[in-house]
Biopython code that builds the backbone (N, CA, C, O; Angstrom):
import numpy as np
from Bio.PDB.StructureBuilder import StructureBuilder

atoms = [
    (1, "UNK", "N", (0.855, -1.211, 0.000)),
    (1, "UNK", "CA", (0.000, 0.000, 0.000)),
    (1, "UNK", "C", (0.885, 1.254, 0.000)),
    (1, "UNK", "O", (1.137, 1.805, 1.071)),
    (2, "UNK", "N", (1.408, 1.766, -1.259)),
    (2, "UNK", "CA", (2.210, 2.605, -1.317)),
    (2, "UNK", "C", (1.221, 4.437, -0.924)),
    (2, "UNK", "O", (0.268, 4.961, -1.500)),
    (3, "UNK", "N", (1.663, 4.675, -0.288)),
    (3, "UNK", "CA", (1.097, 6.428, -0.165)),
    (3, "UNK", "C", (2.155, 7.206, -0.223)),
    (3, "UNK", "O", (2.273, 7.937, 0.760)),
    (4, "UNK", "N", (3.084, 7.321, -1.149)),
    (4, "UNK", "CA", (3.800, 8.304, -1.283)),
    (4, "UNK", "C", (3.517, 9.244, -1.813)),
    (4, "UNK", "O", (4.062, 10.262, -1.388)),
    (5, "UNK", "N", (2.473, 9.405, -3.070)),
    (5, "UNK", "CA", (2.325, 10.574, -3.330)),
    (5, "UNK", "C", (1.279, 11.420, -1.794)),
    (5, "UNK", "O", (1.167, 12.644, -1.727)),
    (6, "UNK", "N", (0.727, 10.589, -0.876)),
    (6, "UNK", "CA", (0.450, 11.765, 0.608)),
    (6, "UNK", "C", (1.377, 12.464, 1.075)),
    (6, "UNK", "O", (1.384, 13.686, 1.227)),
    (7, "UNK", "N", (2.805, 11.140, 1.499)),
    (7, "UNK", "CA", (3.538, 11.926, 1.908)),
    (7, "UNK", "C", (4.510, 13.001, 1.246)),
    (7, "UNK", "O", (5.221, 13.747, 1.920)),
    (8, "UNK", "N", (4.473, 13.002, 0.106)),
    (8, "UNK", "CA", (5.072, 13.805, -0.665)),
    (8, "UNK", "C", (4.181, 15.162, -0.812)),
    (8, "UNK", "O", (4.720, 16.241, -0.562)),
    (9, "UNK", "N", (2.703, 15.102, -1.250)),
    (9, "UNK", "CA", (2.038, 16.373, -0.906)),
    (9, "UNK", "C", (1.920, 17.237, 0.417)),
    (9, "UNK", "O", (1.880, 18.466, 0.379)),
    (10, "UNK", "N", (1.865, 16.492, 1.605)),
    (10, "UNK", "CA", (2.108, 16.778, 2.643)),
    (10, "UNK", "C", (3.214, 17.263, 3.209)),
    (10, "UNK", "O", (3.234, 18.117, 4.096)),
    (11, "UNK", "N", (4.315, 16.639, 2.627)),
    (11, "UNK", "CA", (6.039, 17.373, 2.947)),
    (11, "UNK", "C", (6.051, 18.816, 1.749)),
    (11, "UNK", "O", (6.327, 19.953, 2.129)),
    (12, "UNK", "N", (5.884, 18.655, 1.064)),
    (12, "UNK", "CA", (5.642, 20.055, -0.242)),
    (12, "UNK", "C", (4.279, 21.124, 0.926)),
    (12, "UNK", "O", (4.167, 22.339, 0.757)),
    (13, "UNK", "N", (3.863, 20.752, 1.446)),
    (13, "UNK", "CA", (2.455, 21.673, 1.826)),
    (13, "UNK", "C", (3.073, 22.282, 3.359)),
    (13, "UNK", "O", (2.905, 23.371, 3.909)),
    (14, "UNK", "N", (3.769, 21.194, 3.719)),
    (14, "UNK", "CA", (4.687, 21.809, 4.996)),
    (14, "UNK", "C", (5.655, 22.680, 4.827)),
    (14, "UNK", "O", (5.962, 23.507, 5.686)),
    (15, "UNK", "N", (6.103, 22.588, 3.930)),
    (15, "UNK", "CA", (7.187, 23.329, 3.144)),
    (15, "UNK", "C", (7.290, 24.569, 2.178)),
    (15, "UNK", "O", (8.119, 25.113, 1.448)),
    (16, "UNK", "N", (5.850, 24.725, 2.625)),
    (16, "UNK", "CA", (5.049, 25.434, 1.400)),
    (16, "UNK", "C", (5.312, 26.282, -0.039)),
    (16, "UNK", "O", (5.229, 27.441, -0.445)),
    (17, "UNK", "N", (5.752, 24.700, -0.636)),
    (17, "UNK", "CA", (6.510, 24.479, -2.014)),
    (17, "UNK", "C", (5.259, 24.867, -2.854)),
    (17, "UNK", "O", (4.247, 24.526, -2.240)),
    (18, "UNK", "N", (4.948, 25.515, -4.153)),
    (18, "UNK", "CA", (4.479, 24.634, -4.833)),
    (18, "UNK", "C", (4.340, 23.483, -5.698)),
    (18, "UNK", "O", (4.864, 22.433, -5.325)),
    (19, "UNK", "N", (3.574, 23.525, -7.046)),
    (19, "UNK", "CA", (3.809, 21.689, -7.370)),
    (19, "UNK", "C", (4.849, 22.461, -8.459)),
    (19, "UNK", "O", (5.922, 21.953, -8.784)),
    (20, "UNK", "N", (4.482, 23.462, -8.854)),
    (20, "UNK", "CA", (5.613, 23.908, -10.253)),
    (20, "UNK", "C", (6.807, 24.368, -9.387)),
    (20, "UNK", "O", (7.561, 24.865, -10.224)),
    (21, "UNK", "N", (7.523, 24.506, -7.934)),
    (21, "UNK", "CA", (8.797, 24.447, -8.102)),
    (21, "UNK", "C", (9.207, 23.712, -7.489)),
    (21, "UNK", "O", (10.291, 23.973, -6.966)),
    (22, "UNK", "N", (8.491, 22.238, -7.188)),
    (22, "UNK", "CA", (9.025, 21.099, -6.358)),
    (22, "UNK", "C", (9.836, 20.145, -8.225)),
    (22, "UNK", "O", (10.839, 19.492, -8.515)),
    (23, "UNK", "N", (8.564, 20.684, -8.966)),
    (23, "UNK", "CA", (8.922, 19.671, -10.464)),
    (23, "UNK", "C", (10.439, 20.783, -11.097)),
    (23, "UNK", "O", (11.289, 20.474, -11.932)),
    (24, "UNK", "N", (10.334, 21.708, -10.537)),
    (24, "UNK", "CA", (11.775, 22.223, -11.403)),
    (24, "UNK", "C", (12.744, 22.199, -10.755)),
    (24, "UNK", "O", (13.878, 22.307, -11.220)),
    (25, "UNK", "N", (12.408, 22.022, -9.315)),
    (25, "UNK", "CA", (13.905, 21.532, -8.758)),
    (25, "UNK", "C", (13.923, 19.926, -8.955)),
    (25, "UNK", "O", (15.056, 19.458, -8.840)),
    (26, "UNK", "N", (13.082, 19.150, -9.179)),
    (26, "UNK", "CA", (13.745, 18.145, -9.853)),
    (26, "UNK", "C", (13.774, 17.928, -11.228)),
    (26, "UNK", "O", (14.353, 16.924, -11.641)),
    (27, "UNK", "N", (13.324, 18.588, -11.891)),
    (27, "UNK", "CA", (13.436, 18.133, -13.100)),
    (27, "UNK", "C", (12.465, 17.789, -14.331)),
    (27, "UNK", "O", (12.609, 17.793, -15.554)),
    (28, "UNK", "N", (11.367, 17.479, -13.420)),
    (28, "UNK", "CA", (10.498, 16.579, -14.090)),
    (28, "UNK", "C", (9.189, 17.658, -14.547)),
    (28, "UNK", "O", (9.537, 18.838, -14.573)),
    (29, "UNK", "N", (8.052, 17.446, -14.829)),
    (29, "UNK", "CA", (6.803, 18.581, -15.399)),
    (29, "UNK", "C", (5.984, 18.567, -14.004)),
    (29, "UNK", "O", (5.968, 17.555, -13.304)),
    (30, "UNK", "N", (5.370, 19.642, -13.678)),
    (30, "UNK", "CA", (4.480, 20.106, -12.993)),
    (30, "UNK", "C", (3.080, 18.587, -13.101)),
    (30, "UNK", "O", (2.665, 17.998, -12.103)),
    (31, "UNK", "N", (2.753, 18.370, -14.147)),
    (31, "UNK", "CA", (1.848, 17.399, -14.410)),
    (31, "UNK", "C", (2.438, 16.114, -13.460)),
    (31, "UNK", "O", (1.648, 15.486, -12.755)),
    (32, "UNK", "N", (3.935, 15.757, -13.496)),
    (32, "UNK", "CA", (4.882, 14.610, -12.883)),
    (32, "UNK", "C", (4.026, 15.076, -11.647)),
    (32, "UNK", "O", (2.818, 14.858, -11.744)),
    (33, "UNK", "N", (4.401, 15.585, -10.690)),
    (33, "UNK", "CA", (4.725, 16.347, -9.503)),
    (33, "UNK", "C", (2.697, 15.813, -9.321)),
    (33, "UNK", "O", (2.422, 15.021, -8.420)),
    (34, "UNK", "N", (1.713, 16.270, -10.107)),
    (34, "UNK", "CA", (0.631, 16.352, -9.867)),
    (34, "UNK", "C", (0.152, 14.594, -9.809)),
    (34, "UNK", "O", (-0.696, 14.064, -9.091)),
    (35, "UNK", "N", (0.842, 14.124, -10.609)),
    (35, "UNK", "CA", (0.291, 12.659, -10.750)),
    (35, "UNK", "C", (0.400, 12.002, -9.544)),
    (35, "UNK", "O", (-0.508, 11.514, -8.872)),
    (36, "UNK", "N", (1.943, 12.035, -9.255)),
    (36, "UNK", "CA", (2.795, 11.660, -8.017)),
    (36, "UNK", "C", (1.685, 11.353, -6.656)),
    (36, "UNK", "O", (1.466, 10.357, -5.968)),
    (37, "UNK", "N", (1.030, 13.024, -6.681)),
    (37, "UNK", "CA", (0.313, 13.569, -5.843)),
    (37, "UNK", "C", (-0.810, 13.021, -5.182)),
    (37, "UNK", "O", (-1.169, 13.082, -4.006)),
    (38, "UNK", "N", (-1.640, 12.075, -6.902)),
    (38, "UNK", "CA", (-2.980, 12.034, -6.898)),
    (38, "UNK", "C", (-2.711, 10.263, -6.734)),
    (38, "UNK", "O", (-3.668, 9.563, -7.066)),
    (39, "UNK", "N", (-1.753, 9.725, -6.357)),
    (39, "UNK", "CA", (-1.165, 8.384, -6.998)),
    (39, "UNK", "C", (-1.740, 7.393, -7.978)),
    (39, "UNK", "O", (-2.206, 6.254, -7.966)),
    (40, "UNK", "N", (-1.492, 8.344, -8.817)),
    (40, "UNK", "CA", (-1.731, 8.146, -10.703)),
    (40, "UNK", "C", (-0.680, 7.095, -11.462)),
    (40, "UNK", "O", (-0.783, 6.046, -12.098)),
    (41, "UNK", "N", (0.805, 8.330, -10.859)),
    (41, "UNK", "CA", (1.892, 7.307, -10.806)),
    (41, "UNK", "C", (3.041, 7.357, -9.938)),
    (41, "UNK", "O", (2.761, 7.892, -8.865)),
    (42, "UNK", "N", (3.843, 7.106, -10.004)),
    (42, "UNK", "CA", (5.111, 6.944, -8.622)),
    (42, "UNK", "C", (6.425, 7.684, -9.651)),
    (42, "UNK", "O", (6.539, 7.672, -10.877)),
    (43, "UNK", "N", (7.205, 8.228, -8.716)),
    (43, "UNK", "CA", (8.079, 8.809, -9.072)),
    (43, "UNK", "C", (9.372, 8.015, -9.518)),
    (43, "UNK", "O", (9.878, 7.373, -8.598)),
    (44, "UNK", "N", (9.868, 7.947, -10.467)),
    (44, "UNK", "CA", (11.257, 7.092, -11.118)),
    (44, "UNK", "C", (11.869, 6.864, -9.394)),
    (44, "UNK", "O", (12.130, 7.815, -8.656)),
    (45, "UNK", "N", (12.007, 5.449, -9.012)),
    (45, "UNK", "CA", (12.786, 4.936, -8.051)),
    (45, "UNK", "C", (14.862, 6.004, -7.948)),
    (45, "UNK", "O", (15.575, 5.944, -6.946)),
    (46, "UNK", "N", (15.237, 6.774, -9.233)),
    (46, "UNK", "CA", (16.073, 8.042, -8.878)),
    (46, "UNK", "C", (16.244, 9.041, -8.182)),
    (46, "UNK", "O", (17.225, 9.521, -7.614)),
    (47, "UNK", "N", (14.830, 9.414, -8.305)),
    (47, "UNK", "CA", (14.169, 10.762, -7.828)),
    (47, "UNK", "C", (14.249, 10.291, -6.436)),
    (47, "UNK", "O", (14.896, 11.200, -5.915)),
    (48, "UNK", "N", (14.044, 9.601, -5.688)),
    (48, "UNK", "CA", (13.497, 9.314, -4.340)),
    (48, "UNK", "C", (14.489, 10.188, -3.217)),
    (48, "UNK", "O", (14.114, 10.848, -2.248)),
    (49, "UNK", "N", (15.866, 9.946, -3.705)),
    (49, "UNK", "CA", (16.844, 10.528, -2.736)),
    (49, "UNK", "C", (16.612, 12.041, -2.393)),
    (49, "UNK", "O", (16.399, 12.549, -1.293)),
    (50, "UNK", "N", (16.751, 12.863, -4.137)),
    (50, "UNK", "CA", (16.337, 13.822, -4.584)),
    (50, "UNK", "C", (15.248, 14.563, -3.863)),
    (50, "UNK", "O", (15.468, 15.581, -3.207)),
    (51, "UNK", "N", (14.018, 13.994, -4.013)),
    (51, "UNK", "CA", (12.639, 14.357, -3.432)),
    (51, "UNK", "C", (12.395, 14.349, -2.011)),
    (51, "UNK", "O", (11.508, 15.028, -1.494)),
    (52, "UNK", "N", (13.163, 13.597, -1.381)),
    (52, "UNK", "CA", (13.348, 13.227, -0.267)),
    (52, "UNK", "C", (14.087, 14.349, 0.284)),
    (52, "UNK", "O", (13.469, 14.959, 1.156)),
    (53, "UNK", "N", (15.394, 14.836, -0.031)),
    (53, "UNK", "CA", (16.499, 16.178, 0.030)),
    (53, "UNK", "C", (15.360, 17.253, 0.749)),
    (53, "UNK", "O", (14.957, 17.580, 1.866)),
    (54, "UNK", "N", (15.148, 17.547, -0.630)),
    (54, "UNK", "CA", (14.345, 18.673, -1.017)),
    (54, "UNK", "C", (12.868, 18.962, -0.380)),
    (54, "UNK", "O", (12.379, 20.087, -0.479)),
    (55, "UNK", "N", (12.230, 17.975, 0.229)),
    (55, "UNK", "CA", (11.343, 18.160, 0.628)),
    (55, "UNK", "C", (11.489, 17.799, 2.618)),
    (55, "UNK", "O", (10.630, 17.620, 3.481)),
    (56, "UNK", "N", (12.901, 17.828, 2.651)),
    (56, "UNK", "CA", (13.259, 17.541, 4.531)),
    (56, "UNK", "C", (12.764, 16.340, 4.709)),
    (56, "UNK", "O", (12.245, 16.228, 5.819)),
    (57, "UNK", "N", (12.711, 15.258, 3.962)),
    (57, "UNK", "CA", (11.824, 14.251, 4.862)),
    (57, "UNK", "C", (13.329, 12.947, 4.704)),
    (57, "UNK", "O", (14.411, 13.208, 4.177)),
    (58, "UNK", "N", (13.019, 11.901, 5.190)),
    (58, "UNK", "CA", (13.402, 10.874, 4.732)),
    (58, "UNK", "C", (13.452, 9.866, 3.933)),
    (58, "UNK", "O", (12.236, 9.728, 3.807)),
    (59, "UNK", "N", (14.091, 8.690, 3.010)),
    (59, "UNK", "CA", (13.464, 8.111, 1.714)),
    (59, "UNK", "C", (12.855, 7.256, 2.574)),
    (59, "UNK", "O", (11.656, 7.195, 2.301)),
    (60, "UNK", "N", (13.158, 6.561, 3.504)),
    (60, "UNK", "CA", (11.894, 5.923, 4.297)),
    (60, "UNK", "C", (10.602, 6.417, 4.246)),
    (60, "UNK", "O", (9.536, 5.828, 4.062)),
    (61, "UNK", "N", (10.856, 7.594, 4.438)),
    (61, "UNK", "CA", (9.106, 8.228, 5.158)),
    (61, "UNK", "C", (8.520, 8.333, 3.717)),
    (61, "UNK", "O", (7.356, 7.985, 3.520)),
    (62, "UNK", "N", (9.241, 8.768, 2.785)),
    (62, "UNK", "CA", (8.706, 8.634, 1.196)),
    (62, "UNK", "C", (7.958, 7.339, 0.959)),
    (62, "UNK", "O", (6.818, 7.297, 0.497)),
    (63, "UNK", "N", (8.976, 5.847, 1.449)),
    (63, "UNK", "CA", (8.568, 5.225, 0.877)),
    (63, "UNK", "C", (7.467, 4.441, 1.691)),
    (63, "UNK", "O", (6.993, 3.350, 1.372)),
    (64, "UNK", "N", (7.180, 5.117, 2.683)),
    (64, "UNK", "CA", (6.055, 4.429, 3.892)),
    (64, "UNK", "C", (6.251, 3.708, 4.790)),
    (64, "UNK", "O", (5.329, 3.146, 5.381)),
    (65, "UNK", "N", (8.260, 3.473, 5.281)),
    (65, "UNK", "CA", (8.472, 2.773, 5.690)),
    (65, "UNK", "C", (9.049, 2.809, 7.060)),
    (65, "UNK", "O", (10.248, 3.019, 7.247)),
    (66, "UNK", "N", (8.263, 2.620, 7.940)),
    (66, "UNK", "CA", (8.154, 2.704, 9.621)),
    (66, "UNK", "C", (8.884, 2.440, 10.636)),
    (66, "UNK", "O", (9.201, 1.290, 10.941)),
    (67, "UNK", "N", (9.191, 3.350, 11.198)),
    (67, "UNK", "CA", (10.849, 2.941, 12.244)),
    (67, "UNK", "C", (10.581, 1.986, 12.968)),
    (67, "UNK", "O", (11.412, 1.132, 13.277)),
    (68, "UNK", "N", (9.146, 1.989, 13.420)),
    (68, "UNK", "CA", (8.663, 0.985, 14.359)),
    (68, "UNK", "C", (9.188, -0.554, 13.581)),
    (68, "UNK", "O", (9.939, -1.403, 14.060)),
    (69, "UNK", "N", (8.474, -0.551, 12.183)),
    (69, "UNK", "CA", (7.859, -1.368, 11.235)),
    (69, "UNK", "C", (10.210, -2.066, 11.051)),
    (69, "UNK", "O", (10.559, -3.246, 11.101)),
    (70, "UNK", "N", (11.008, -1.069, 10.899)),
    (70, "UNK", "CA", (12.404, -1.705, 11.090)),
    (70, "UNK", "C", (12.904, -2.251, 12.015)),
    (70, "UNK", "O", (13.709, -3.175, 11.891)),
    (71, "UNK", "N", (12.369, -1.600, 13.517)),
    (71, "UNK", "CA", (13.207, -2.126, 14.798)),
    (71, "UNK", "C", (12.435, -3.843, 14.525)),
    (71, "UNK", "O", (13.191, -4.813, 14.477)),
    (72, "UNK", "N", (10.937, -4.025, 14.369)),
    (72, "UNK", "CA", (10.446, -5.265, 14.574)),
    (72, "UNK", "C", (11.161, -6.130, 13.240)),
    (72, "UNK", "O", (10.952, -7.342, 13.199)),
    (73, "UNK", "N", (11.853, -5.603, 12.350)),
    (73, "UNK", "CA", (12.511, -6.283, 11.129)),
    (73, "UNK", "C", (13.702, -6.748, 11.524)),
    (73, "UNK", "O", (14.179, -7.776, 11.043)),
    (74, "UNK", "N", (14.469, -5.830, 12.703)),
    (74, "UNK", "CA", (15.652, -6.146, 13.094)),
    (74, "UNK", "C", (15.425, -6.736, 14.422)),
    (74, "UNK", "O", (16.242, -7.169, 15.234)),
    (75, "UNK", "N", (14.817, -6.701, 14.445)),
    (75, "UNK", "CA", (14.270, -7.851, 16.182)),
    (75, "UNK", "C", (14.174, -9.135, 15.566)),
    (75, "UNK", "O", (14.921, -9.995, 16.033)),
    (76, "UNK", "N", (13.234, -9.541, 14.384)),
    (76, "UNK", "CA", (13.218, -10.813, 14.056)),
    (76, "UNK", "C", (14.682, -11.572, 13.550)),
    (76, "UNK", "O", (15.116, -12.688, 13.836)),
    (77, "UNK", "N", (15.210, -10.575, 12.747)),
    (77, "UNK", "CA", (16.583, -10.970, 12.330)),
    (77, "UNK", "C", (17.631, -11.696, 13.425)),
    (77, "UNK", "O", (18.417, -12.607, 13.163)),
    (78, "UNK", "N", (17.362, -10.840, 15.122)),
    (78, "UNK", "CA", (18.151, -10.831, 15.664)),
    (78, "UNK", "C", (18.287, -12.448, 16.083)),
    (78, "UNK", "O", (19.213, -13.258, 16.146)),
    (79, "UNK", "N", (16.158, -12.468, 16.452)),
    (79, "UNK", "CA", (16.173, -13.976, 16.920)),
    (79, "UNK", "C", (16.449, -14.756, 16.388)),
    (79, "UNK", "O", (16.978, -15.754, 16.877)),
    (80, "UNK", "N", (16.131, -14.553, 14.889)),
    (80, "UNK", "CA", (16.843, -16.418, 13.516)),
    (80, "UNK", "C", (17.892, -16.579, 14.369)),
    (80, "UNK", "O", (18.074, -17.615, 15.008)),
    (81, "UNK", "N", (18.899, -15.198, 14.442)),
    (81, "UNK", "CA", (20.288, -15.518, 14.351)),
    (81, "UNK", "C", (20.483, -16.357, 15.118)),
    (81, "UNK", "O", (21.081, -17.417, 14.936)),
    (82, "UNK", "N", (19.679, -15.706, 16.658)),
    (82, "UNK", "CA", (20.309, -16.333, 17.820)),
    (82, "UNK", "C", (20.014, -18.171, 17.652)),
    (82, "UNK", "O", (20.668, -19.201, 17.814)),
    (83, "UNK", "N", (18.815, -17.839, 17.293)),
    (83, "UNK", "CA", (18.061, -19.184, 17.420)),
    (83, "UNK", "C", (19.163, -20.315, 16.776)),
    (83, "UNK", "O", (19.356, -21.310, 17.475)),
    (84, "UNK", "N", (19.744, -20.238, 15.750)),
    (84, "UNK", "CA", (20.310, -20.902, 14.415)),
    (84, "UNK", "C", (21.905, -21.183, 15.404)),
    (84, "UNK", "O", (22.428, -22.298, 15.423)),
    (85, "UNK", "N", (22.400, -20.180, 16.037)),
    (85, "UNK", "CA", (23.699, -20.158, 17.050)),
    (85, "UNK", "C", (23.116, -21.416, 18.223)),
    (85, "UNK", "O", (23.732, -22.426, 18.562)),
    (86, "UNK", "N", (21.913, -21.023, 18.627)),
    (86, "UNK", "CA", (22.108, -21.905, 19.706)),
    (86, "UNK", "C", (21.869, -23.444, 18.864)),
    (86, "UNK", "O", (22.227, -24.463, 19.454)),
    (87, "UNK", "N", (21.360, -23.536, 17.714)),
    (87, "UNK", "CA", (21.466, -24.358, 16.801)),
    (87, "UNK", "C", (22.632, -25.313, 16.529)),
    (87, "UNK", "O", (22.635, -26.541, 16.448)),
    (88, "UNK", "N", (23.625, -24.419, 16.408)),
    (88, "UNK", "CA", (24.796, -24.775, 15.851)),
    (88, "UNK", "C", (25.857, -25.172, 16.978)),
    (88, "UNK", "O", (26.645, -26.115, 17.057)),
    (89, "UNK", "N", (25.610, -24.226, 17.716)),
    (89, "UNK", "CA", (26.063, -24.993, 19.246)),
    (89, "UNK", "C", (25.990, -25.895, 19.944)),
    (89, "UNK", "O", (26.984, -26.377, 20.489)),
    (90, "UNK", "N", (24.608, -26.415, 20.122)),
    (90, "UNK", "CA", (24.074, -27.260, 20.479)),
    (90, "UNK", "C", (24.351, -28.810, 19.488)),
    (90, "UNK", "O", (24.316, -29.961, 19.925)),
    (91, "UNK", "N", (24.598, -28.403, 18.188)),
    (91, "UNK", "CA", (24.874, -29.953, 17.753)),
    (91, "UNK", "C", (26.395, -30.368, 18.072)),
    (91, "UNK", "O", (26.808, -31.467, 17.703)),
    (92, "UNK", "N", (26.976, -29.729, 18.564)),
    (92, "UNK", "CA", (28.463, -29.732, 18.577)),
    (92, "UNK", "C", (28.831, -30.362, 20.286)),
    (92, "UNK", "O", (29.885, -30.793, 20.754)),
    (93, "UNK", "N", (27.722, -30.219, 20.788)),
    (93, "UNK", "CA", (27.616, -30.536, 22.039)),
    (93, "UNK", "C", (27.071, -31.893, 22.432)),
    (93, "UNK", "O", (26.969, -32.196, 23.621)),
]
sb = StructureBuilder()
sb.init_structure("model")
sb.init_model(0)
sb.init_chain("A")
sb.init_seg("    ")
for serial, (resi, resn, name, xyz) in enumerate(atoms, 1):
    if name == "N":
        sb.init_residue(resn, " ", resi, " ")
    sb.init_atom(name, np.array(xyz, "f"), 0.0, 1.0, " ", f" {name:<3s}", serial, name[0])
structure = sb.get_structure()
């Protein structure tokens, strides 16, 4: 469930960009910038760093992706690991 073009209108509205000079500092047409907006379409996976810069936010927060939503990504990681160690330990024993 991508909502980047929210958070992208919402970081431009905080910022109080409009849509014609968020599209000329990157590059792209005012129409780009509007589609983005309406999520019509998504911005070239390039742009992200870019858009991200320029609008103060993070490419996370662009891309919807939740600090909470990482610590529990790196919590699970942590347990395989452990789990697989006491794994590997344990047959040796």
């Amino acid at each position: 469930n991508m909502e980047i073009g929210k958070v992208i209108k919402q970081a431009r509205l905080n910022k109080k960009i409009t849509q014609e000079q968020l599209a000329e500092a990157l590059g792209v047409t005012t129409q780009a910038v509007s589609k983005w907006e309406t999520d019509s379409s998504y911005p070239d996976i390039t742009l992200i760093p870019s858009i991200a810069n320029y609008l103060d936010v993070s490419s996370d927060e662009l891309l919807g992706i939740k600090l909470e939503e990482r610590k529990r990504n790196i919590d699970e990681i942590i347990k395989k690991k452990d789990r697989i160690t006491r794994e590997y330990i344990s047959s040796y024993n």
